[in-house]
C-alpha positions as a printed NumPy array, in Angstrom:
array([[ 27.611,   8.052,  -0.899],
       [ 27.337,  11.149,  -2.918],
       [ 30.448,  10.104,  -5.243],
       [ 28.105,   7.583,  -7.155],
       [ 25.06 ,   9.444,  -7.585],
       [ 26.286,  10.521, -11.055],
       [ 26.647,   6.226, -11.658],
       [ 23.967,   4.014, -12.844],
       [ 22.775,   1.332, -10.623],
       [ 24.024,  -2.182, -11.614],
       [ 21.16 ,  -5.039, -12.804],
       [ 21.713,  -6.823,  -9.077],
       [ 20.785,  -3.499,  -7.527],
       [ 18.494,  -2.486, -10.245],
       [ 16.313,  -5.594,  -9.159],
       [ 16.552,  -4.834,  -5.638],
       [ 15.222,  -1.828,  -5.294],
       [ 12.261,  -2.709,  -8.021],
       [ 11.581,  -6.029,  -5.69 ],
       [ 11.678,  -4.064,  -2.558],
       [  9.326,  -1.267,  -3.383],
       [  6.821,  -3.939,  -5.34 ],
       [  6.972,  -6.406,  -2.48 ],
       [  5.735,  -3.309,  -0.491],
       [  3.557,  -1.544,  -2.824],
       [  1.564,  -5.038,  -2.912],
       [  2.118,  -5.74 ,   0.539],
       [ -0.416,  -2.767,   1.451],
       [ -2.43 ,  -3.48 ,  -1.702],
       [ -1.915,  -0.075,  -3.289],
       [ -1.267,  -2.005,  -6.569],
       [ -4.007,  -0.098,  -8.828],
       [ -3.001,   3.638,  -7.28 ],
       [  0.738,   2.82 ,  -7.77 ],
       [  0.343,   2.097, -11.286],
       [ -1.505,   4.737, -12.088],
       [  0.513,   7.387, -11.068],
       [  3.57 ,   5.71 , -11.781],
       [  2.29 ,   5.482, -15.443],
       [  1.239,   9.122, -15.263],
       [  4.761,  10.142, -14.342],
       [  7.187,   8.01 , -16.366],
       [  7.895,  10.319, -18.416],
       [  9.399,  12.742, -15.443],
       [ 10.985,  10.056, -13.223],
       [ 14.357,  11.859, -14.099],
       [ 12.802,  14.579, -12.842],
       [ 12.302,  12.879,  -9.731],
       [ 15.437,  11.552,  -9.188],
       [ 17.178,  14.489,  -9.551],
       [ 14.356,  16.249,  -6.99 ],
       [ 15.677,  13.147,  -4.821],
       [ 18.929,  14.643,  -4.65 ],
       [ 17.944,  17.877,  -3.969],
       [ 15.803,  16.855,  -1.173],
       [ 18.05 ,  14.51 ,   0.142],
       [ 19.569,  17.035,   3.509],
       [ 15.946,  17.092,   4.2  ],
       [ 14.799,  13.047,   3.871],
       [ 17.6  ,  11.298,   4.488],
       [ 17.719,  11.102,   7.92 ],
       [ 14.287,  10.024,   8.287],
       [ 14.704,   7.676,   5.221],
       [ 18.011,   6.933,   4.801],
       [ 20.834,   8.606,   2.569],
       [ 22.099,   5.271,   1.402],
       [ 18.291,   4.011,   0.038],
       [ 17.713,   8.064,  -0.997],
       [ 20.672,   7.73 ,  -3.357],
       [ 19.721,   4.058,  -4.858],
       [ 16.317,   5.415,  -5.698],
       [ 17.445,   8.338,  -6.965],
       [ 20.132,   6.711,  -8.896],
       [ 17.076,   3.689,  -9.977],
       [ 14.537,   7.175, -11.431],
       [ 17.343,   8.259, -13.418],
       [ 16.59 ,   5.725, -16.682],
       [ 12.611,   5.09 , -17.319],
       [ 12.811,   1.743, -18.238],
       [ 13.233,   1.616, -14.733],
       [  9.739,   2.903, -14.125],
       [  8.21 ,   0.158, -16.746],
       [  9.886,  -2.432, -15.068],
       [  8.945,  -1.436, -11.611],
       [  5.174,  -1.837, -12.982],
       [  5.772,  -4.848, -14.225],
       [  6.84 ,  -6.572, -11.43 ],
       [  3.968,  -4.554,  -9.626],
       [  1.339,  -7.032, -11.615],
       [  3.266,  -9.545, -11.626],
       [  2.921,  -9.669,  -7.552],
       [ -0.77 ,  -8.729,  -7.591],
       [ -1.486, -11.747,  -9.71 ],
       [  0.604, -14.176,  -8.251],
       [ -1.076, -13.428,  -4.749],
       [ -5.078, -13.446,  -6.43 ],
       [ -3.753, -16.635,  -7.794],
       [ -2.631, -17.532,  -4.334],
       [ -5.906, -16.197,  -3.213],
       [ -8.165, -17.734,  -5.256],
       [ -6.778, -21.57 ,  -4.171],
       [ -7.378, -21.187,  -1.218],
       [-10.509, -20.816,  -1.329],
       [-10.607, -23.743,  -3.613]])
């Protein structure tokens, strides 16, 4: 586990974890707060991942080391981030589109 924190994630994982945590984000529809402060942060989400790392004695066993260290690993490039927010909207609109048909 710790032996590839130093690695970037590959695209296939890279997708995961930005599908996971939008599929969520939207799930609770926290779309709008997300956003914001992930835009307000982008520019430390290195920052983050390394504070990941440092916190991970401390979250992993309530989180998970293995999903600690895939986040971490996803914060470490913030093109990351800008995709993240991308799919984000993309999941809000597709289910107001969804919405809206229904009550069509």
């Amino acid at each position: 586990m710790f032996d590839k924190l130093g690695e970037p994630l590959s695209e296939e994982e890279t997708r995961k974890v930005i599908d996971d945590v939008a599929t969520a984000i939207v799930k609770r529809r926290l779309e709008t707060p997300a956003v914001l402060f992930l835009e307000m942060n982008k520019p430390l989400s290195y920052l983050a991942g390394q504070g990941l790392i440092v916190a991970m004695p401390f979250l992993a066993p309530i989180v998970g080391a293995e999903r600690m260290g895939r986040f971490s690993r996803f914060l470490q490039k913030p093109e990351n981030v800008e995709r993240l927010i991308q799919r984000i909207e993309e999941l809000s609109e597709e289910r107001d589109e969804k919405k809206a048909q229904s009550e069509k």
